[in-house]
C-alpha positions in Angstrom: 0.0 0.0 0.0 1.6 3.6 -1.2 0.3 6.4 -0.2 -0.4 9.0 -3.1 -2.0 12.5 -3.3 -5.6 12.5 -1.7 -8.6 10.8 -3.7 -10.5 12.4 -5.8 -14.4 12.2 -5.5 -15.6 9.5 -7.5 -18.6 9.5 -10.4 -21.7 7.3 -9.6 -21.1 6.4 -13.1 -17.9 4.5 -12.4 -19.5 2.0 -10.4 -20.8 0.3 -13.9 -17.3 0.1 -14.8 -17.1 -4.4 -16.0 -14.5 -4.4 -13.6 -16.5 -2.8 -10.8 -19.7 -5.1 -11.7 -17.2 -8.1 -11.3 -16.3 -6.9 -7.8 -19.8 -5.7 -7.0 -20.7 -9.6 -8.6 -18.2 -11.5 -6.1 -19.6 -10.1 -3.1 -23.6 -11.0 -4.3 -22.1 -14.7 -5.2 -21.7 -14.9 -1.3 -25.0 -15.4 -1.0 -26.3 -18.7 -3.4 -22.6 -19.7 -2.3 -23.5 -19.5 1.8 -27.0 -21.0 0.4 -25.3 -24.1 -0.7 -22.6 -24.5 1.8 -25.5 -24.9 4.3 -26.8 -27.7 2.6 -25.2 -31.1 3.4 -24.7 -32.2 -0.4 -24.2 -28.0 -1.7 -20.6 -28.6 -1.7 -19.4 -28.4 -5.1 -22.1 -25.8 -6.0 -20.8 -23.9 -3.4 -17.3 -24.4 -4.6 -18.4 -23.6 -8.6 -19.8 -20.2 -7.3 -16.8 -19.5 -5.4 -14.3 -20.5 -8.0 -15.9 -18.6 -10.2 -15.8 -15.7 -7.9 -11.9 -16.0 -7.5 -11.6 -15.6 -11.7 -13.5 -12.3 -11.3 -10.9 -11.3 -8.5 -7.8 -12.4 -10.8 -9.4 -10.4 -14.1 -10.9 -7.3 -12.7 -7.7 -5.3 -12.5 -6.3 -6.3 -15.4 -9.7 -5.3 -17.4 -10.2 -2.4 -15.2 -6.0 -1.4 -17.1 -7.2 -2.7 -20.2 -10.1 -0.4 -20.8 -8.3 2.7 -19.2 -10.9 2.7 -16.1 -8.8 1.9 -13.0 -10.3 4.2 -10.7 -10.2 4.6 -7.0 -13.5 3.6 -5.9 -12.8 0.6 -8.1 -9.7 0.0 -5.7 -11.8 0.3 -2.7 -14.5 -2.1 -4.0 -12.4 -4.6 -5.0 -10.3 -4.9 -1.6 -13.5 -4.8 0.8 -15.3 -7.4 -1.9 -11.7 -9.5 -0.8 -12.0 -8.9 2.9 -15.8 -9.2 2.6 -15.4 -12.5 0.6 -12.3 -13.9 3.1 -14.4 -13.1 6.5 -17.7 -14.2 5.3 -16.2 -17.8 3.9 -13.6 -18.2 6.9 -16.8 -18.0 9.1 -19.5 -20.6 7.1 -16.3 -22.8 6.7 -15.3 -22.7 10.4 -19.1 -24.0 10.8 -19.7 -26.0 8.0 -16.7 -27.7 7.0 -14.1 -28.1 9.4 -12.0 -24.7 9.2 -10.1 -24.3 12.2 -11.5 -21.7 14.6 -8.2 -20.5 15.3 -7.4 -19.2 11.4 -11.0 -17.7 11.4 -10.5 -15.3 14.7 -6.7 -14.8 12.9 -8.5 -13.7 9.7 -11.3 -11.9 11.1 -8.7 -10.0 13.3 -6.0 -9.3 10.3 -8.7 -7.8 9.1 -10.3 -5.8 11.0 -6.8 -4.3 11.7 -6.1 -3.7 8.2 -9.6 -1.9 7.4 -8.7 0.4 10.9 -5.2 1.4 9.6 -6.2 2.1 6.2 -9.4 4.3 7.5 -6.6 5.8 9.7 -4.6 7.2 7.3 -7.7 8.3 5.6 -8.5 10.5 8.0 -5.3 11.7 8.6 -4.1 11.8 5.3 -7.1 11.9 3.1 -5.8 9.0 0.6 -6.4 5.7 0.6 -3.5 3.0 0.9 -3.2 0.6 -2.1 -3.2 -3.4 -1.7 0.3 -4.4 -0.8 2.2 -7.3 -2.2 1.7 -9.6 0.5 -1.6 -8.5 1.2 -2.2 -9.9 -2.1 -0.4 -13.2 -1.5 -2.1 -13.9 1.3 -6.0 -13.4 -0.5 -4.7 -15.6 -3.4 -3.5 -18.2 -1.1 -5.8 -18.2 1.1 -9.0 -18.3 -1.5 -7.8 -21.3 -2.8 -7.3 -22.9 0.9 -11.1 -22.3 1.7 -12.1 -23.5 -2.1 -10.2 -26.5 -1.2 -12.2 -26.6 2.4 -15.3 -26.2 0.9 -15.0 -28.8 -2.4 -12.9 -31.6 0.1 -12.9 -30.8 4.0 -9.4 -30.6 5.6 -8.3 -33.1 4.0 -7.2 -31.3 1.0 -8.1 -27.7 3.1 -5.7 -28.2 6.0 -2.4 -28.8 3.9 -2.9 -25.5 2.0 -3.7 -23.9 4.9 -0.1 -24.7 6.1 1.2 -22.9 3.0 -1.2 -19.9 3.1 -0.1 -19.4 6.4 3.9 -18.4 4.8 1.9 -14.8 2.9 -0.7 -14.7 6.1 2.7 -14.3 8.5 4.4 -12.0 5.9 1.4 -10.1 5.3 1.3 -9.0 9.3 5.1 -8.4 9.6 4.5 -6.5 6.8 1.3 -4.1 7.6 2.4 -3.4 10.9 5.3 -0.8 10.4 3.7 0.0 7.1 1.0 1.4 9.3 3.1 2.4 12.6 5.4 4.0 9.9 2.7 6.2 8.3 0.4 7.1 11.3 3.5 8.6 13.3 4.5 11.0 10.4 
């Protein structure tokens, strides 16, 4: 996450940017995919929805570049869509298919401490901070850990979750002086 110049207001128009209806699409796919993970044989629906879902998050940006319409509200959308998609999952998982409660609370708190620091430097600074590298890592690997939870359990979940947790670990050493760094300035 850089810091740039503060954010410019953006156009109600730019939320019908494709990119921003495939962000603004991920976060409605939570529901039929929450629908299905509650039912005992929803399994690989729920995993087709959220697979799916993950393709929108890997093309977005790059259509977003593509069509000249990266914009910051499209920034915004697509990280809370992330967080949004992460905390909602890592929760039905941890009570539907064997996701530990320990990685849930970590996620949930990880968070919750990113969204504070970033709305910190907001307020202070009036600009946004973008994704950071790890940041990224860690919602890559750990999308694919809870699609793997929710198609095959921990059987197949629990060993990706032991790589995931490599970005998770970097991610965190990596936010926190980010953020200490640019509040005490």
């Amino acid at each position: 996450m850089s810091i740039k110049e503060p954010d410019a207001p953006f156009a109600l128009y730019q939320l019908w940017y494709p990119s921003n209806l495939l962000s603004l699409g991920r976060l409605m796919s939570l529901i039929p995919a929450l629908i299905y993970l509650r039912r005992p044989d929803g399994h690989w629906q729920a995993g087709t929805i959220v697979g799916t879902a993950m393709l929108t998050d890997a093309i977005d940006g790059r259509i977003a570049r593509w069509r000249g319409e990266t914009t910051r509200i499209g920034e915004i959308i697509d990280a809370l869509a992330d967080k949004t998609m992460l905390n909602v999952l890592a929760v039905a998982l941890t009570q539907t298919r064997g996701f530990p409660r320990w990685m849930m609370r970590l996620i949930l708190l990880r968070d919750a401490a990113i969204l504070l620091g970033a709305l910190l430097i907001y307020l202070r600074r009036g600009s946004f901070p973008k994704a950071r590298s790890a940041g990224r890592a860690t919602t890559a690997t750990m999308t694919v850990t809870m699609l793997l939870y929710i198609v095959d359990g921990p059987r197949s979940g629990q060993p990706a979750l032991y790589v995931a947790l490599l970005p998770f670990g970097a991610s965190i050493v990596d936010y926190i002086p980010y953020f200490v760094g640019h509040l005490s300035v």
